[in-house]
VOVOTOR-723273 format. One record per residue (C-alpha): residue in one letter; chain; z, y, x. Coordinates in nm, 4 decimals, m for minus. Example, Ala and Ser with C-alpha at 12.3 -4.5 7.8 and 13.67 -1.06 7.14 Angstrom:
residu:A | chaine:A | pz:0.7800 | py:m0.4500 | px:1.2300
residu:S | chaine:A | pz:0.7140 | py:m0.1060 | px:1.3670
This chain:
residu:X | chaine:A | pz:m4.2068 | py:m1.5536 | px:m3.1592
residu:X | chaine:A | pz:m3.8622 | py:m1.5240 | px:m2.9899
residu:X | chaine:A | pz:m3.7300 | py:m1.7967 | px:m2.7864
residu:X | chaine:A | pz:m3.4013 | py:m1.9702 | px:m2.8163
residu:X | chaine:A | pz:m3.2672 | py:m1.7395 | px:m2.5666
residu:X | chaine:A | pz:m3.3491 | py:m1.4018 | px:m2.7359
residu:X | chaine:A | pz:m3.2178 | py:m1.5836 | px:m3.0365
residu:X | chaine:A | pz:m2.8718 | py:m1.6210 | px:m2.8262
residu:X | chaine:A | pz:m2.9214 | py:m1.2793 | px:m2.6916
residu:X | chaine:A | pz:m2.9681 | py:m1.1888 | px:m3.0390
residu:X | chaine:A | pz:m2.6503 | py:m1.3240 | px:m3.2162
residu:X | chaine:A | pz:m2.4737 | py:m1.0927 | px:m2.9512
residu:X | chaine:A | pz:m2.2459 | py:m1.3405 | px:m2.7650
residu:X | chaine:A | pz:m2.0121 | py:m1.0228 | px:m2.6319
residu:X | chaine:A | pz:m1.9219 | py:m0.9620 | px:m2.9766
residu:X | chaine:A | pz:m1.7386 | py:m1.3272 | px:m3.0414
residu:X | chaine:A | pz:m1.3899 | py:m1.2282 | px:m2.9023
residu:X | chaine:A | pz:m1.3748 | py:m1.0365 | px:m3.1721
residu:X | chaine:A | pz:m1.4018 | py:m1.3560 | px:m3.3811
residu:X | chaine:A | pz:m1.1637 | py:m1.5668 | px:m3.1847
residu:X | chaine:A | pz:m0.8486 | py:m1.3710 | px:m3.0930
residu:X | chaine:A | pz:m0.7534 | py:m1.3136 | px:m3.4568
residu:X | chaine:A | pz:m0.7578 | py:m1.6332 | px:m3.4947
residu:X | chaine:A | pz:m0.5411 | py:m1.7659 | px:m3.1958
residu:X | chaine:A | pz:m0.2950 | py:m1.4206 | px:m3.3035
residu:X | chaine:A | pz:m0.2454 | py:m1.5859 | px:m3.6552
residu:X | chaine:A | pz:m0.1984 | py:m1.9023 | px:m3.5337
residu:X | chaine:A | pz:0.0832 | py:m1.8226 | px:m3.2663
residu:X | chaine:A | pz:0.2337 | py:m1.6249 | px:m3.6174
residu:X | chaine:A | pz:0.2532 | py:m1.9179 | px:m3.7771
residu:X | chaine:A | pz:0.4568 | py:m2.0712 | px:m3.4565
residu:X | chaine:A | pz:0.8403 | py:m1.8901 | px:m3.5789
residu:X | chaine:A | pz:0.7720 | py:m2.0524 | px:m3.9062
residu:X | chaine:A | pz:0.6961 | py:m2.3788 | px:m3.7857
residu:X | chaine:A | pz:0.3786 | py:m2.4282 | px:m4.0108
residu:X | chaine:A | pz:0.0869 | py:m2.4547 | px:m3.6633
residu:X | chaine:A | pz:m0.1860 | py:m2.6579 | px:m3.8088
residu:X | chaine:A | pz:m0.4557 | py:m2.6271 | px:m3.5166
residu:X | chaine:A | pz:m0.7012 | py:m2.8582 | px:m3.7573
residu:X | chaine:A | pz:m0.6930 | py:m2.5517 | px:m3.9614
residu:X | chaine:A | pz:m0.7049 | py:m2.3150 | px:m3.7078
residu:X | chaine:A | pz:m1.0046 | py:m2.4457 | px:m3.5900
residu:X | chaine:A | pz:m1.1864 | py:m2.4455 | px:m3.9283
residu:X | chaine:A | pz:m1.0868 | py:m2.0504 | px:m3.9228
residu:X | chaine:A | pz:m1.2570 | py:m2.0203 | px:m3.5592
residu:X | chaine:A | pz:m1.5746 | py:m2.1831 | px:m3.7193
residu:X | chaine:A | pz:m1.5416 | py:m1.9596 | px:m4.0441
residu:X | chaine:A | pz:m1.4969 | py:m1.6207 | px:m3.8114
residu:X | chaine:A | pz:m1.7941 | py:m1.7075 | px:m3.5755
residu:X | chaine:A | pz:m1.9853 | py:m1.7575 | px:m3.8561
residu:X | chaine:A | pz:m1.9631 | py:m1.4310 | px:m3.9888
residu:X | chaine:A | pz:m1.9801 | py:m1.2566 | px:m3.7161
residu:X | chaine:A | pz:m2.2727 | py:m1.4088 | px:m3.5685
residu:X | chaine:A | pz:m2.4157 | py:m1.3445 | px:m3.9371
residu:X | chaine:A | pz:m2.3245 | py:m0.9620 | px:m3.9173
residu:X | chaine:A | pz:m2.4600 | py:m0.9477 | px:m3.5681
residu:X | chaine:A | pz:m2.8265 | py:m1.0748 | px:m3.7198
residu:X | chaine:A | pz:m2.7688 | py:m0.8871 | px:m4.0339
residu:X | chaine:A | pz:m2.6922 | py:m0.5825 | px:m3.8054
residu:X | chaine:A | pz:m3.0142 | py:m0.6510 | px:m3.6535
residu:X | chaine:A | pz:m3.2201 | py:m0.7217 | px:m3.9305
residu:X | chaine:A | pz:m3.1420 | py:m0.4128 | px:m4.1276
residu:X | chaine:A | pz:m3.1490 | py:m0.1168 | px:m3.7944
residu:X | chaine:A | pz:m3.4656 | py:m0.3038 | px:m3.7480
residu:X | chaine:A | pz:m3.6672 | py:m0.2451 | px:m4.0450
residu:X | chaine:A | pz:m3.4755 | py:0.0996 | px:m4.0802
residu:X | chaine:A | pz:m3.6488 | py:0.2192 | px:m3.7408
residu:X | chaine:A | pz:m3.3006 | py:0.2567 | px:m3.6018
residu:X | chaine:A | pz:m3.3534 | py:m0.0104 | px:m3.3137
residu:X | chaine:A | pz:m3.6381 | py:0.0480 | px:m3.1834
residu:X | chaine:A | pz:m3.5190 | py:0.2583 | px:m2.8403
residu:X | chaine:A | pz:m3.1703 | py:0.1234 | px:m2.7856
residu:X | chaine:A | pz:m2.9472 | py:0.0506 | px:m2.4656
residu:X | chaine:A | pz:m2.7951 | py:m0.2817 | px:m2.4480
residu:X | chaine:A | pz:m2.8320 | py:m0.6439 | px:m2.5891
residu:X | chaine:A | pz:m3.2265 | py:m0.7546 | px:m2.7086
residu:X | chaine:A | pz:m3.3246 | py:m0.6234 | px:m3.0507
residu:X | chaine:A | pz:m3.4641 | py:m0.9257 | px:m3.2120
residu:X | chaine:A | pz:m3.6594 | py:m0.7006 | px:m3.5147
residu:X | chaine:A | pz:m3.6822 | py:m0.3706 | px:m3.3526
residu:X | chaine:A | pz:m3.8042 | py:m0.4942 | px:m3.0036
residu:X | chaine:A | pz:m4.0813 | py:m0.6868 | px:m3.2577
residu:X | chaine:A | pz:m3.9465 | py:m1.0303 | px:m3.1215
residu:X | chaine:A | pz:m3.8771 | py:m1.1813 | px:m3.4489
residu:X | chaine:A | pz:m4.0178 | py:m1.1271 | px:m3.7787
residu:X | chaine:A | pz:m3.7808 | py:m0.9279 | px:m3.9698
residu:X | chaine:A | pz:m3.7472 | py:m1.2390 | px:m4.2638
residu:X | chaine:A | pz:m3.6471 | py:m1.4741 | px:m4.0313
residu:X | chaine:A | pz:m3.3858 | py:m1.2745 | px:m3.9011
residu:X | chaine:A | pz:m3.2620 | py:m1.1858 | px:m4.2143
residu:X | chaine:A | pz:m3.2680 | py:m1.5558 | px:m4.3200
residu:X | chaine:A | pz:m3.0213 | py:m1.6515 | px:m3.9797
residu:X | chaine:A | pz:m2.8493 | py:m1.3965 | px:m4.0647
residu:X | chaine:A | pz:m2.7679 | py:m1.5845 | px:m4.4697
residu:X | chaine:A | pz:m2.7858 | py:m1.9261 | px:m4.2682
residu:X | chaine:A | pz:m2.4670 | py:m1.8202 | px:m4.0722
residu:X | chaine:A | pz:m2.3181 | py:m1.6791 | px:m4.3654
residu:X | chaine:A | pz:m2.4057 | py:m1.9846 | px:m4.5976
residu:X | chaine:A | pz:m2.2569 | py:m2.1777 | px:m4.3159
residu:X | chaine:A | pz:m1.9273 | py:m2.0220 | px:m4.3097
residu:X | chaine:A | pz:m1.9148 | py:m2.0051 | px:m4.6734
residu:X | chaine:A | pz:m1.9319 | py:m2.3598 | px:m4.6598
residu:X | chaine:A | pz:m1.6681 | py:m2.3985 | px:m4.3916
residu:X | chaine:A | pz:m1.4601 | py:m2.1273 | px:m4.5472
residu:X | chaine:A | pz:m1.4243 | py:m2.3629 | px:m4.9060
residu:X | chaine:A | pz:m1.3408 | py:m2.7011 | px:m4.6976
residu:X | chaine:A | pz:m1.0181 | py:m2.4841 | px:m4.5199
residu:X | chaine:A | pz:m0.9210 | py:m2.3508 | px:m4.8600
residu:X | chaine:A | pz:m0.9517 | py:m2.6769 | px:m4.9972
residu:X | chaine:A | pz:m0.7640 | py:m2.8538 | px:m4.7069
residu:X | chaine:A | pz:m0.4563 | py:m2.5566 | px:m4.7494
residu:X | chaine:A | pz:m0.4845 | py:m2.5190 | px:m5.0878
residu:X | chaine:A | pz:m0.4745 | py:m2.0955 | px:m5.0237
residu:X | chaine:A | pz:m0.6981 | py:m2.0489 | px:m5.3134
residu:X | chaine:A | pz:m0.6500 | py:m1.6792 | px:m5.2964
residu:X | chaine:A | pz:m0.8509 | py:m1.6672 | px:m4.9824
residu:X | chaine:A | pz:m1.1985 | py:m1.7810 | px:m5.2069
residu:X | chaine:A | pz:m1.2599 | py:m1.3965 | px:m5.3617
residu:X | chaine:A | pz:m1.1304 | py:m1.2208 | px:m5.0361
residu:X | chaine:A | pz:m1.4271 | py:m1.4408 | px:m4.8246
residu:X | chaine:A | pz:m1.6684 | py:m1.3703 | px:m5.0649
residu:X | chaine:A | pz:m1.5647 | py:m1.0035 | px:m5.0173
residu:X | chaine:A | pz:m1.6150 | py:m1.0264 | px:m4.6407
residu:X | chaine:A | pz:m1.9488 | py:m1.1715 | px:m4.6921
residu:X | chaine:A | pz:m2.0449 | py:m0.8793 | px:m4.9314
residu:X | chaine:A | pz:m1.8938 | py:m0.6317 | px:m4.6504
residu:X | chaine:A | pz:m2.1150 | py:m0.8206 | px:m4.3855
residu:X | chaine:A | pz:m2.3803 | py:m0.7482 | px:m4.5740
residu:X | chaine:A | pz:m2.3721 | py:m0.4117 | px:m4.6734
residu:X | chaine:A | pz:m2.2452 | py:m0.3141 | px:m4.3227
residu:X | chaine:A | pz:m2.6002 | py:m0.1331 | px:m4.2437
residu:X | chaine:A | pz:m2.7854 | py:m0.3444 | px:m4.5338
residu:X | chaine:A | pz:m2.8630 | py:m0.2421 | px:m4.8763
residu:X | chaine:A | pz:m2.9360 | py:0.1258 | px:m5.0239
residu:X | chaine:A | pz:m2.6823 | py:0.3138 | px:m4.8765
residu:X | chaine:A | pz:m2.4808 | py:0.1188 | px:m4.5921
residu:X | chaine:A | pz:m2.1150 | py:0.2378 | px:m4.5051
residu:X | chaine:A | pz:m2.2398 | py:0.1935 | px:m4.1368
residu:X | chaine:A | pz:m2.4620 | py:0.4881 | px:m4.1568
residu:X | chaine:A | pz:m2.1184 | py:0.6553 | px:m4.3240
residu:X | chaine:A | pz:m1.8967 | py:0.6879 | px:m4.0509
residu:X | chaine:A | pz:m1.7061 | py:0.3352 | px:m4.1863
residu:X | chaine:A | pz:m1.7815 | py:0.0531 | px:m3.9573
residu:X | chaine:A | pz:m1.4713 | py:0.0791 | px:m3.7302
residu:X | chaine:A | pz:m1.2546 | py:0.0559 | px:m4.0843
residu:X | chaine:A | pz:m1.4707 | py:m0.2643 | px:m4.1782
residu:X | chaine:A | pz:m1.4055 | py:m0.4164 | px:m3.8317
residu:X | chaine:A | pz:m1.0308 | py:m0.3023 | px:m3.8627
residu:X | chaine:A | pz:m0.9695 | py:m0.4737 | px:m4.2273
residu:X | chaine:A | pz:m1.1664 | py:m0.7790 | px:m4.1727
residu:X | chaine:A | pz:m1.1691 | py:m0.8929 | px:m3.7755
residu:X | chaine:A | pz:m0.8152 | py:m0.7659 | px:m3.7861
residu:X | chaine:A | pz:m0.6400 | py:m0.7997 | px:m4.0827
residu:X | chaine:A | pz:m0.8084 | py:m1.0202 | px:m4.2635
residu:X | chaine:A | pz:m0.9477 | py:m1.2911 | px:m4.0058
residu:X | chaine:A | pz:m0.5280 | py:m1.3041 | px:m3.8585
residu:X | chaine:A | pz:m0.3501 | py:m1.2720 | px:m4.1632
residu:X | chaine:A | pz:m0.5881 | py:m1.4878 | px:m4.3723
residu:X | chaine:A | pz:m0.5735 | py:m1.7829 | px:m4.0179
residu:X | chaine:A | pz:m0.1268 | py:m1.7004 | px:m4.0717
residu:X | chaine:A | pz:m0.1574 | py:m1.7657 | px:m4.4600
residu:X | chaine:A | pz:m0.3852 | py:m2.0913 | px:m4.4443
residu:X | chaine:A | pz:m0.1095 | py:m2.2385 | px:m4.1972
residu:X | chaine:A | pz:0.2026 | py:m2.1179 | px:m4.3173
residu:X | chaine:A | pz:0.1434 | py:m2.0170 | px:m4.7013
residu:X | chaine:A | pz:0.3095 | py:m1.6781 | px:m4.6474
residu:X | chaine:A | pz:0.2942 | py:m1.3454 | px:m4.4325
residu:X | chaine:A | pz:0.5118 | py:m1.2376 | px:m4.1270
residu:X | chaine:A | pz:0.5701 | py:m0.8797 | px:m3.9741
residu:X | chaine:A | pz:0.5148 | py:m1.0634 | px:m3.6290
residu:X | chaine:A | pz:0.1417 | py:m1.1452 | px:m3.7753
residu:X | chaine:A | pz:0.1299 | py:m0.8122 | px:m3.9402
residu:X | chaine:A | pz:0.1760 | py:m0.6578 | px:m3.6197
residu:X | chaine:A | pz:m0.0539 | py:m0.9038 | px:m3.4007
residu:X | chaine:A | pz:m0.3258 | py:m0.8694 | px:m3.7035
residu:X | chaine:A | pz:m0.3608 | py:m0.4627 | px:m3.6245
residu:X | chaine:A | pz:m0.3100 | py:m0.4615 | px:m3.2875
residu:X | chaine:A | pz:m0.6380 | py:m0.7488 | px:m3.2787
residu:X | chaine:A | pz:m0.7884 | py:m0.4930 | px:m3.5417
residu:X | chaine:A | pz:m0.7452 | py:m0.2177 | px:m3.3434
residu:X | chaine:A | pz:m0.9017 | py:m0.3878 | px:m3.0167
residu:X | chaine:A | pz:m1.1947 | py:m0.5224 | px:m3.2311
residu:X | chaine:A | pz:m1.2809 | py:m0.1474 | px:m3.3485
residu:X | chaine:A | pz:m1.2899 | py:m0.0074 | px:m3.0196
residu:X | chaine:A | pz:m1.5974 | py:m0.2471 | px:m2.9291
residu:X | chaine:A | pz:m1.7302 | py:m0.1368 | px:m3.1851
residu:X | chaine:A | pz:m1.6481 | py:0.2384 | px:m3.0741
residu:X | chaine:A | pz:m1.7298 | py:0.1578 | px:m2.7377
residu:X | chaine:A | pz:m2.0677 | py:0.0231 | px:m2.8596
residu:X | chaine:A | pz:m2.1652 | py:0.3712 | px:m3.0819
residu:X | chaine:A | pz:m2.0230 | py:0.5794 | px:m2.8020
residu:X | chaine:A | pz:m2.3054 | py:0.4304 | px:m2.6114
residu:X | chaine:A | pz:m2.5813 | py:0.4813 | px:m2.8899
residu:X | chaine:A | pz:m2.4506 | py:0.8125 | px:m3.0216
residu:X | chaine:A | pz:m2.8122 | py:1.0304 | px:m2.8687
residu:X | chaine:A | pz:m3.0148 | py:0.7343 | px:m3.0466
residu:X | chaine:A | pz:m2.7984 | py:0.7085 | px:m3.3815
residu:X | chaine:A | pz:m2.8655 | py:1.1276 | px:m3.3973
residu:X | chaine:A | pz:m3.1698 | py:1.1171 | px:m3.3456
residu:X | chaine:A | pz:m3.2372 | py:0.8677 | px:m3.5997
residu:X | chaine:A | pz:m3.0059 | py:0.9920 | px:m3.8726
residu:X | chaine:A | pz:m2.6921 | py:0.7489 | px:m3.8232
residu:X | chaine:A | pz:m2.3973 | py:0.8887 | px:m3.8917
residu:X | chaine:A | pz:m2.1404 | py:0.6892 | px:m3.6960
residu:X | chaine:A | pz:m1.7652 | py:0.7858 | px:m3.6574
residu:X | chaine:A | pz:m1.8653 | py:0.8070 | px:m3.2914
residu:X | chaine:A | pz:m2.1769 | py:1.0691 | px:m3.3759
residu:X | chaine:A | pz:m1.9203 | py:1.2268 | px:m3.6284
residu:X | chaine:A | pz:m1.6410 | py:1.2970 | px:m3.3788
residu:X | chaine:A | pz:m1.8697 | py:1.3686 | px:m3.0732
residu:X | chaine:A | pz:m1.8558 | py:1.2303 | px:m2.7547
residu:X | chaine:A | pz:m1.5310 | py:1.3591 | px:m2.6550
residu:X | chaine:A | pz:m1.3625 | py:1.2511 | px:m2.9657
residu:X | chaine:A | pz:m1.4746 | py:0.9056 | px:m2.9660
residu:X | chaine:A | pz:m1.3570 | py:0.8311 | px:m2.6038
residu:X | chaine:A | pz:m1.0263 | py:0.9358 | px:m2.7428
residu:X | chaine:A | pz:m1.0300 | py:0.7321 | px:m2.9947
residu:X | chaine:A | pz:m1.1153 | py:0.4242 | px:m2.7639
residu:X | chaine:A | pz:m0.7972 | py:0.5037 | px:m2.5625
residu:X | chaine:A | pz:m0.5826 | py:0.5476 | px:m2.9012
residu:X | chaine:A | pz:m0.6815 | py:0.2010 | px:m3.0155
residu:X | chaine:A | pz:m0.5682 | py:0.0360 | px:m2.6567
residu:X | chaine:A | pz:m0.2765 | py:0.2011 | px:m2.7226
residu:X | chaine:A | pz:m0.2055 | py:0.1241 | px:m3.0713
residu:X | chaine:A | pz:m0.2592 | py:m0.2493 | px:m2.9483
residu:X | chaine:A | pz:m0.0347 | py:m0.2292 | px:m2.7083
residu:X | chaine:A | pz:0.2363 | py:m0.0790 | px:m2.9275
residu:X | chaine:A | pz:0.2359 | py:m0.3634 | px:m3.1151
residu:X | chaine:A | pz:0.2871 | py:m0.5742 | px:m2.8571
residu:X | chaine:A | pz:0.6342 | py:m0.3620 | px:m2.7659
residu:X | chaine:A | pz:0.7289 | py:m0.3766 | px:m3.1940
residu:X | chaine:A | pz:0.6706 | py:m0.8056 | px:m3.1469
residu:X | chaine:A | pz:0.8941 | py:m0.7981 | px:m2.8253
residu:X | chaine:A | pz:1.1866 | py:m0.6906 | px:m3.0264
residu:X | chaine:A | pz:1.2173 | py:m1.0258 | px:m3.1118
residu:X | chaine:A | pz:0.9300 | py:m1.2477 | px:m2.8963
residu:X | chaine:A | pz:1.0115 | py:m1.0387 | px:m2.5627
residu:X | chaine:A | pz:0.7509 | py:m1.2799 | px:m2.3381
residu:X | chaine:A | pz:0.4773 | py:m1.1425 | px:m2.5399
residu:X | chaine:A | pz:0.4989 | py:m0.8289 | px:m2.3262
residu:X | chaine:A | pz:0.2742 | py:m1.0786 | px:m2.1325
residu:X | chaine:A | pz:m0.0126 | py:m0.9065 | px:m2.3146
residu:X | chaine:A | pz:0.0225 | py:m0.5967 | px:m2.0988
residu:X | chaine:A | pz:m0.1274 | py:m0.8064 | px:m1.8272
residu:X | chaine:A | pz:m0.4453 | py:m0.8318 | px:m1.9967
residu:X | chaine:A | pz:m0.4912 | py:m0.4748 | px:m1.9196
residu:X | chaine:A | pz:m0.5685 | py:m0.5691 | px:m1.5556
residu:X | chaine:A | pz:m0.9351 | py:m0.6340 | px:m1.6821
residu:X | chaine:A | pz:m0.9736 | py:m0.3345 | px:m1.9109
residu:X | chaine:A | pz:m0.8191 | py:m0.0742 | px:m1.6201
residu:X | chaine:A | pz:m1.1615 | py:m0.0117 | px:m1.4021
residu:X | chaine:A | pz:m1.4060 | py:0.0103 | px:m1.7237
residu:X | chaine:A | pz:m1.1923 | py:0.1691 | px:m1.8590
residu:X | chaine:A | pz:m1.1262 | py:0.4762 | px:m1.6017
residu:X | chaine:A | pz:m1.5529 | py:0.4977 | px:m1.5972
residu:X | chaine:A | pz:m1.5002 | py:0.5539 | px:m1.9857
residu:X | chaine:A | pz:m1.2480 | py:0.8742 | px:m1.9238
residu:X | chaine:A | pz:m1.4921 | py:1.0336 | px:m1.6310
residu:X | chaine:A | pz:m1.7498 | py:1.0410 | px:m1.8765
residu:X | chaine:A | pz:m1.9768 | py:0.7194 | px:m1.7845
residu:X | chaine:A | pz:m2.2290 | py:0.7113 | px:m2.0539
residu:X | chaine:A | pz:m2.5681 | py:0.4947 | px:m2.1305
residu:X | chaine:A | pz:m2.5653 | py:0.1713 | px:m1.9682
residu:X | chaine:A | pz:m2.2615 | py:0.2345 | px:m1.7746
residu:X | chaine:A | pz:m2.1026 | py:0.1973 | px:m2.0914
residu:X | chaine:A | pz:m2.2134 | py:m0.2198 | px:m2.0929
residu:X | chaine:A | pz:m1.9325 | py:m0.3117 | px:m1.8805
residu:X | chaine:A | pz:m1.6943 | py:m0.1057 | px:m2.0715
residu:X | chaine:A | pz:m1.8566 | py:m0.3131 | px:m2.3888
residu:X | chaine:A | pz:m1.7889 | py:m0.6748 | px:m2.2255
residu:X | chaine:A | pz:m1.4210 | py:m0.5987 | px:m2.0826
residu:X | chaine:A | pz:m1.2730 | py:m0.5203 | px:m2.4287
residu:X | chaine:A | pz:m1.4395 | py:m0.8387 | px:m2.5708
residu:X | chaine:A | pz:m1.2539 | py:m1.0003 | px:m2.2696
residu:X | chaine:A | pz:m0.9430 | py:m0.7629 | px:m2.2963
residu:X | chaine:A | pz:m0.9274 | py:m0.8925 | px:m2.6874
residu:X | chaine:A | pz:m0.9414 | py:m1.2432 | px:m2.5821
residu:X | chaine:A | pz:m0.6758 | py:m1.2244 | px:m2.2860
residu:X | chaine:A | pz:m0.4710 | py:m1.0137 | px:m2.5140
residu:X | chaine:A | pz:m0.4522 | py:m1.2693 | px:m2.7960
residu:X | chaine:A | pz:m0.3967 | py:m1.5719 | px:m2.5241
residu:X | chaine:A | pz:m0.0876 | py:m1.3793 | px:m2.3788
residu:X | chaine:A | pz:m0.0046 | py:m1.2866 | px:m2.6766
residu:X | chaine:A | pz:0.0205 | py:m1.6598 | px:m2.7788
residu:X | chaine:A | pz:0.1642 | py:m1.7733 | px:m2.4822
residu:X | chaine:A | pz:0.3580 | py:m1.4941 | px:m2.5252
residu:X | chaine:A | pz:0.5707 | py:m1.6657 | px:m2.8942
residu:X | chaine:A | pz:0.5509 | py:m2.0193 | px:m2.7343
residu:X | chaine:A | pz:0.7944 | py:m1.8734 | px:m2.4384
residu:X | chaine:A | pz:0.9925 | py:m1.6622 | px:m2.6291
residu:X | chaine:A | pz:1.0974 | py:m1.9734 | px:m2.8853
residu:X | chaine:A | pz:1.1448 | py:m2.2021 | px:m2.5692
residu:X | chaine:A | pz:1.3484 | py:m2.0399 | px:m2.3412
């Protein structure tokens, strides 16, 4: 039986920026239209952890009985390391999903955005079918799109339109530059397991483009985040502020160019978690300065 630490390990705590910064972006979009509700910002944070924690179990779950798991670098595999029976990781992973579900109808029902009741059912569906069910768009080369659309676009725009009851180009902007930093932990993360997810038929983007190609695509992402910090200064110049958050992404990230691969791809892993979460803070702090000064 696993103990409440390989449970933690489990829900893969390293993964959580990635359910926090949208979040704290689409609540500093809400700031130029006056409409910050933090109550309701914090029922998004509990609604976003929720289903990522769920993923993360669902994620482990389904590899697990797949065979996919069972010789991995990185964070404990509850089901393919045999620590867990497979049923009670799948049933975590619907607890943390039933629980966000739950949380996800009380902020609709405090903001009245009734339109975000099918689009969180949707996520939960794409949580699901991420690498569970018959033929997972995981396994398909998708998973970076599914991380892009709903810990980027979704999870900021939907925390904007609970707050404000309407879209801005300054959230647009913050919601794919967020996406785009949430899929390269994700690409960072298959980059690592690209000789294990050949080997056992997993057709990642990252085993699609090759090794070369998916370190690329790491570095386009930063970059496409940070390009949306420059389109946001236009107007909100202190939220240049993010660049500083590159300050913990710069080593890690010079390992990932010279070709670092296997474990020394861990730290690369837990500085873009901590890049995301720096950028969104700066990027917050970022609005607050440029509508006081």
């Amino acid at each position: 039986m696993a103990t409440l630490s390989q449970w933690i390990a489990g829900a893969r705590p390293r993964t959580l920026p990635a359910a926090i910064a949208p979040v704290i972006i689409g609540t500093a979009a809400a700031a130029p239209l006056e409409r910050v509700d933090l109550g309701l910002a914090i029922l998004a944070v509990l609604v976003s952890l929720g289903l990522q924690v769920g993923v993360n179990y669902a994620n482990d779950y389904s590899d697990g009985i797949r065979g996919t798991d069972s010789d991995r670098v990185g964070p404990i595999r509850l089901v393919g390391q045999h620590k867990a029976a497979p049923e009670n990781v799948k049933l975590m992973a619907f607890a943390f999903f039933g629980a966000a579900a739950l949380v996800g109808l009380a902020l609709v029902a405090i903001s009245e955005a009734w339109i975000m009741i099918p689009l969180g059912a949707l996520a939960v569906v794409a949580a699901w079918r991420y690498t569970g069910g018959d033929n997972p768009y995981g396994y398909r080369g998708l998973g970076e799109l599914y991380v892009f659309v709903f810990f980027g676009l979704m999870a900021t725009l939907g925390t904007l339109y609970t707050q404000a009851k309407e879209l801005s180009w300054v959230g647009l902007a913050g919601a794919v530059g967020v996406g785009a930093i949430a899929s390269a932990i994700l690409v960072a993360n298959n980059l690592r397991d690209i000789p294990t997810d050949e080997t056992s038929g997993k057709r990642t983007l990252a085993v699609r483009l090759g090794d070369r190609g998916t370190r690329l695509l790491y570095v386009a992402l930063v970059v496409v985040s940070l390009a949306m910090v420059v389109l946001v200064a236009f107007s909100l110049p202190f939220v240049l502020l993010s660049f500083l958050a590159l300050g913990i992404l710069w080593k890690p990230l010079q390992g990932l160019r010279r070709g670092a691969t296997g474990r020394a791809l861990v730290p690369v892993l837990a500085a873009t978690g901590l890049f995301e979460i720096a950028y969104a803070v700066l990027f917050a702090v970022g609005v607050w300065l440029s509508r006081s000064v």
